[in-house]
C-alpha positions in Angstrom: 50.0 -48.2 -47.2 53.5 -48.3 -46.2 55.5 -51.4 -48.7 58.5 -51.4 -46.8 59.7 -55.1 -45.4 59.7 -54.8 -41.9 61.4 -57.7 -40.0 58.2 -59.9 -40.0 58.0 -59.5 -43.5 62.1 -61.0 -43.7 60.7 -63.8 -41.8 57.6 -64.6 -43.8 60.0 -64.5 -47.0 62.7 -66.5 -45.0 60.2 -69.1 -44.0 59.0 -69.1 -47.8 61.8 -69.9 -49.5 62.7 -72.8 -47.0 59.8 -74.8 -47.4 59.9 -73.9 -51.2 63.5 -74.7 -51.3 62.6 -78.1 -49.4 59.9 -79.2 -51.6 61.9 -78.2 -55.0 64.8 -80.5 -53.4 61.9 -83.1 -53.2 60.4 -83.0 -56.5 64.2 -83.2 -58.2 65.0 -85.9 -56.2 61.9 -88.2 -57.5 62.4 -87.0 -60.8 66.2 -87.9 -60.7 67.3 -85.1 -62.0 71.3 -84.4 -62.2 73.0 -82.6 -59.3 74.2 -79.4 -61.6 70.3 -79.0 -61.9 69.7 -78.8 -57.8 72.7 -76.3 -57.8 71.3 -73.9 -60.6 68.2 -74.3 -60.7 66.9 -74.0 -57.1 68.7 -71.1 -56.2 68.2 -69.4 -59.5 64.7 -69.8 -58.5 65.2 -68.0 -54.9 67.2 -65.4 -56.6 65.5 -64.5 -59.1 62.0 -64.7 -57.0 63.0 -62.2 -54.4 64.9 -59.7 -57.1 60.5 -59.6 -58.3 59.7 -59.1 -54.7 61.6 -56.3 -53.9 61.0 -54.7 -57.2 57.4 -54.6 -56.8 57.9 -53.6 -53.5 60.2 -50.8 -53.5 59.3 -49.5 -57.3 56.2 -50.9 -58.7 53.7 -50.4 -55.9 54.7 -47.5 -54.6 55.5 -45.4 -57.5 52.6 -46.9 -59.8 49.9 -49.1 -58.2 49.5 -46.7 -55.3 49.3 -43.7 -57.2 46.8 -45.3 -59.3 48.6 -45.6 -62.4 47.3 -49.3 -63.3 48.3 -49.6 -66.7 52.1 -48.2 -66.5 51.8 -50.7 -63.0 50.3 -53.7 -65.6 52.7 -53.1 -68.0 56.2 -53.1 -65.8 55.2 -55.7 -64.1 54.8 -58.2 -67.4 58.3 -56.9 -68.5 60.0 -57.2 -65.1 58.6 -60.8 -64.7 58.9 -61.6 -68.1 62.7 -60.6 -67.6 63.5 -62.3 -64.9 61.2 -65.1 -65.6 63.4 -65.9 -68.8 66.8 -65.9 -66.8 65.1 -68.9 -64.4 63.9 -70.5 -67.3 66.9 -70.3 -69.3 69.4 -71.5 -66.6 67.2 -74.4 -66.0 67.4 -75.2 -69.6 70.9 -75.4 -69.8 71.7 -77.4 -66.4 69.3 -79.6 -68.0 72.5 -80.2 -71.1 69.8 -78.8 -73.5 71.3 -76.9 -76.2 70.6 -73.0 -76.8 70.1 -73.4 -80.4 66.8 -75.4 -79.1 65.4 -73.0 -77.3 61.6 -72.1 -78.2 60.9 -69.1 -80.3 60.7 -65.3 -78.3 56.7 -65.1 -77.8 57.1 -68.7 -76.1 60.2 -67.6 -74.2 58.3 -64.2 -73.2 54.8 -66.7 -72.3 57.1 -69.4 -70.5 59.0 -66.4 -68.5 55.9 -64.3 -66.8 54.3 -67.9 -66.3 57.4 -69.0 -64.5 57.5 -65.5 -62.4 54.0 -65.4 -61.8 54.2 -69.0 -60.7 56.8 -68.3 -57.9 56.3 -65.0 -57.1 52.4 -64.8 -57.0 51.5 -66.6 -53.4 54.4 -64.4 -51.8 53.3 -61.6 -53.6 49.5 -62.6 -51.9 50.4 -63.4 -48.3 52.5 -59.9 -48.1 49.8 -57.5 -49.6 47.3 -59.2 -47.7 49.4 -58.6 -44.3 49.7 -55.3 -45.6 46.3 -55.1 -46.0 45.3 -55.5 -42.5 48.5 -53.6 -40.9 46.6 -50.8 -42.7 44.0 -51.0 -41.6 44.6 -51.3 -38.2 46.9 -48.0 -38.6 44.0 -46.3 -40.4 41.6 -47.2 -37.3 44.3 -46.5 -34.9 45.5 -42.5 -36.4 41.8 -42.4 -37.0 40.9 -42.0 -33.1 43.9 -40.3 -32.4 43.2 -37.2 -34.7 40.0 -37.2 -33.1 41.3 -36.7 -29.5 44.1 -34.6 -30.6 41.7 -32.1 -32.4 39.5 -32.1 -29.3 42.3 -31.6 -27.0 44.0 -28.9 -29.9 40.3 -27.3 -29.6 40.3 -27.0 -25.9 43.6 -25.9 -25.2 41.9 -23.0 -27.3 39.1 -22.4 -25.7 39.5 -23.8 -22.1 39.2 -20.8 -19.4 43.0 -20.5 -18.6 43.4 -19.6 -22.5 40.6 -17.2 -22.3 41.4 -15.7 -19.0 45.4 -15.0 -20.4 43.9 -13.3 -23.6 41.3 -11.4 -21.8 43.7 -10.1 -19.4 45.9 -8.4 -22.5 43.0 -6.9 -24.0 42.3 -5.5 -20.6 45.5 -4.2 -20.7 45.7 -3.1 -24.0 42.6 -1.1 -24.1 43.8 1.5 -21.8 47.4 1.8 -23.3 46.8 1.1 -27.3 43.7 0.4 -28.3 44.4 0.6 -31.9 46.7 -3.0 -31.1 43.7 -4.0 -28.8 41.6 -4.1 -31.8 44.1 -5.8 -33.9 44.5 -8.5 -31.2 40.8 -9.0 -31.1 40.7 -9.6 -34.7 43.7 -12.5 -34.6 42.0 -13.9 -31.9 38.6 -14.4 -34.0 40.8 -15.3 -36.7 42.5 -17.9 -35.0 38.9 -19.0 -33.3 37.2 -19.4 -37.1 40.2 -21.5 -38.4 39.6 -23.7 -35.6 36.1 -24.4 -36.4 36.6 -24.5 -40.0 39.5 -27.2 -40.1 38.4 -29.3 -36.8 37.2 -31.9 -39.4 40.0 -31.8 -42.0 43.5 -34.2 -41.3 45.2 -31.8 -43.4 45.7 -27.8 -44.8 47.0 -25.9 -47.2 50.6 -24.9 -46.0 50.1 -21.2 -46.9 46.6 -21.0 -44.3 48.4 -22.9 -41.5 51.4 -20.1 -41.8 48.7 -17.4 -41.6 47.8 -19.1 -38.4 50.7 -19.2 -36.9 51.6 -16.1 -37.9 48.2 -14.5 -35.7 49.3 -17.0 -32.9 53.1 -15.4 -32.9 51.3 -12.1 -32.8 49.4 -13.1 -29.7 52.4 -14.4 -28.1 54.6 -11.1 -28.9 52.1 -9.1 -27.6 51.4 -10.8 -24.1 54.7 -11.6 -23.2 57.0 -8.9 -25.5 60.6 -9.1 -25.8 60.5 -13.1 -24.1 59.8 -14.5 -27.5 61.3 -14.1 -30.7 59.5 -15.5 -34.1 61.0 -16.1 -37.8 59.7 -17.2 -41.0 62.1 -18.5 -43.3 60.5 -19.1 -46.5 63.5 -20.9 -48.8 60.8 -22.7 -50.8 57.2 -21.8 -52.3 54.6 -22.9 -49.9 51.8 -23.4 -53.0 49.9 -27.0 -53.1 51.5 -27.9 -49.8 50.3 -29.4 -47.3 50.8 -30.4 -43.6 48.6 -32.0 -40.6 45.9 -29.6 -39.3 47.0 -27.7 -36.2 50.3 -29.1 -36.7 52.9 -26.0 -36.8 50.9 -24.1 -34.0 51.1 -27.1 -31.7 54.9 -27.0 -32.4 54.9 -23.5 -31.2 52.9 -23.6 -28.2 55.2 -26.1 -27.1 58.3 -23.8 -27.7 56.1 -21.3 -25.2 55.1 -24.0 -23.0 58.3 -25.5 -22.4 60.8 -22.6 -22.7 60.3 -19.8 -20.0 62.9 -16.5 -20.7 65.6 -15.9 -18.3 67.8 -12.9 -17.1 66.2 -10.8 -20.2 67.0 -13.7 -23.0 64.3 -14.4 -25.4 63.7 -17.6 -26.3 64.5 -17.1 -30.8 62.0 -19.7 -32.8 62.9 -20.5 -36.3 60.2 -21.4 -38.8 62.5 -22.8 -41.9 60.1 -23.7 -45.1 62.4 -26.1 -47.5 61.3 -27.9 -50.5 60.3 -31.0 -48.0 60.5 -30.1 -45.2 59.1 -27.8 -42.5 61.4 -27.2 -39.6 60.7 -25.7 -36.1 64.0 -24.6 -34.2 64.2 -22.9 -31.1 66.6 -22.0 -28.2 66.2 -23.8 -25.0 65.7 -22.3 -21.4 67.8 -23.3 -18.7 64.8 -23.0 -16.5 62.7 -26.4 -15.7 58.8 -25.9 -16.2 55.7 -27.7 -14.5 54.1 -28.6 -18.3 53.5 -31.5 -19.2 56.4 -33.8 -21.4 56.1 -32.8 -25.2 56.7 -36.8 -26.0 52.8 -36.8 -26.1 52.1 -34.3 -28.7 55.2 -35.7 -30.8 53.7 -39.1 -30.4 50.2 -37.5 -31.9 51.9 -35.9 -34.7 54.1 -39.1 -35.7 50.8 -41.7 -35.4 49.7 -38.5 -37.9 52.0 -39.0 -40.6 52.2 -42.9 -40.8 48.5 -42.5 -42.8 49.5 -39.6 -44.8 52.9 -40.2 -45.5 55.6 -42.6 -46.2 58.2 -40.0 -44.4 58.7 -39.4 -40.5 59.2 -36.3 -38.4 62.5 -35.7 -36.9 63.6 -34.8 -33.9 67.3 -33.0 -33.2 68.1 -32.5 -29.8 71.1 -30.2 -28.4 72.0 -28.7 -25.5 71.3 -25.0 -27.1 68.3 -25.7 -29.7 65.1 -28.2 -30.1 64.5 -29.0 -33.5 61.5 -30.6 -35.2 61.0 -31.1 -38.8 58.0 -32.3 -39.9 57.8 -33.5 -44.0 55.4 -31.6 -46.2 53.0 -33.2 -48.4 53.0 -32.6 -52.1 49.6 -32.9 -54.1 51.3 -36.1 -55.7 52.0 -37.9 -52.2 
């Protein structure tokens, strides 16, 4: 679930404290109370309220409740309301021209403070998880049916008869003039083929077996078209218990093929960098325009992808010499 405020969040808060700020002017009104009292307490209130809201936000939820840690999320959240809780309750005390040396004992001050948090904060707090909620779901249904037709169309692209035809045609080739590399290329194609099968079901794999595909697709792709393409593998990080979206960096590279077509003897140089976070996929660009089809599709795919299993987005850098993608990789924690 991404917490984030996004602008209709601003405005559900906005809207909030108006009428809350409206009805507090109200109730001091018919209660009389004196003017320092509507200028501390009511903005103290406000203040105080949305310094909760974005703490729970941006540190509670994501770092404890979603990660399942309910107690450590129970416990921070009775000392952060209790906290700020206190401060309302305290400045409200003293416009009131109570003195400190009055003030209840620290259990009732603790009590009095999470009461007064809870009592301003909890409604909010309901209204935005419940949006949240339903914005999640929504996301869920919608990446849901778009990793369906992006592993059938992933699983076709493999299979369909222009793929087959391309690869039959090299082994053809190959047999007569090496067969020893037309066995080897047999055996990355059925490689590549089992993989397919074996993962069409899962939204994500282990970064170390999506290299090994890639790596038996770059082999397929040196071998058919020879000097035009140039692969590297950067590894700058350890790729153990990481993970990225199924398919992902071989769509990346049959894009670099499908969109970057070798001219006057210049291979197109592809980049596979492997950081602590980040996998990136840099290539040179051809000068020569192709027939394919935009690659705004497939980024799409890949971004709807990573809103449900990740708080991070893809990006993009493009220059007149190079395309770059980066795509976040996903820890066991995330």
């Amino acid at each position: 679930m991404n917490t984030k405020l996004n602008k209709l969040d601003k405005i559900i808060l906005i809207i909030y404290y108006s009428i809350a700020t409206i009805l507090n002017i109200v109730d001091y009104s018919i209660r009389d109370l004196k003017t320092i009292e509507f200028l501390i307490d009511i903005p103290a209130a406000v203040i105080t309220s949305y310094i909760i809201i974005l703490i729970f936000i941006n540190v509670l939820i994501p770092k404890y409740l979603i990660h399942r840690k309910y107690l450590l999320f129970i416990f921070f959240s009775l000392i952060v309301m209790a906290f700020f809780g206190t401060i309302s309750d305290t400045l409200g005390y003293i416009s009131g021209g109570n003195p400190l040396n009055k003030l209840p004992n620290t259990t009732q001050i603790i009590i009095n403070g999470i009461y007064t948090a809870a009592n301003s904060t909890g409604l909010l707090l309901g209204i935005l998880f419940i949006k949240k909620f339903y914005e999640g779901q929504i996301i869920v249904a919608e990446t849901k049916q778009e990793q369906k037709e992006n592993e059938l169309k992933l699983l076709r692209s493999q299979i369909d008869p222009h793929f087959l035809f391309n690869n039959l045609n090299t082994l053809d080739s190959l047999i007569d003039s090496d067969s020893e590399k037309a066995k080897e290329y047999i055996n990355r194609l059925s490689l590549i083929y089992r993989y397919l099968i074996q993962t069409k079901d899962s939204e994500v794999m282990e970064l170390s077996k999506e290299i090994e595909l890639a790596e038996n697709y770059m082999f397929l792709i040196k071998t058919r078209f020879g000097e035009d393409y140039d692969f590297k593998v950067d590894k700058k990080a350890s790729i153990m218990d990481k993970f990225i979206p199924t398919g992902a960096l071989q769509s990346l590279l049959e894009n670099v093929v499908k969109h970057n077509k070798p001219k006057n003897n210049q291979a197109i140089n592809t980049s596979i960098l492997i950081e602590d976070n980040w996998l990136k996929v840099i290539n040179t660009k051809s000068t020569l325009k192709t027939k394919n089809e935009s690659f705004g599709t497939g980024l799409k795919n890949l971004k709807t992808r990573y809103q449900l299993l990740s708080d991070k987005e893809i990006q993009i850098k493009n220059s007149e010499e190079t395309f770059e993608v980066a795509i976040p990789i996903i820890g066991l924690s995330d």
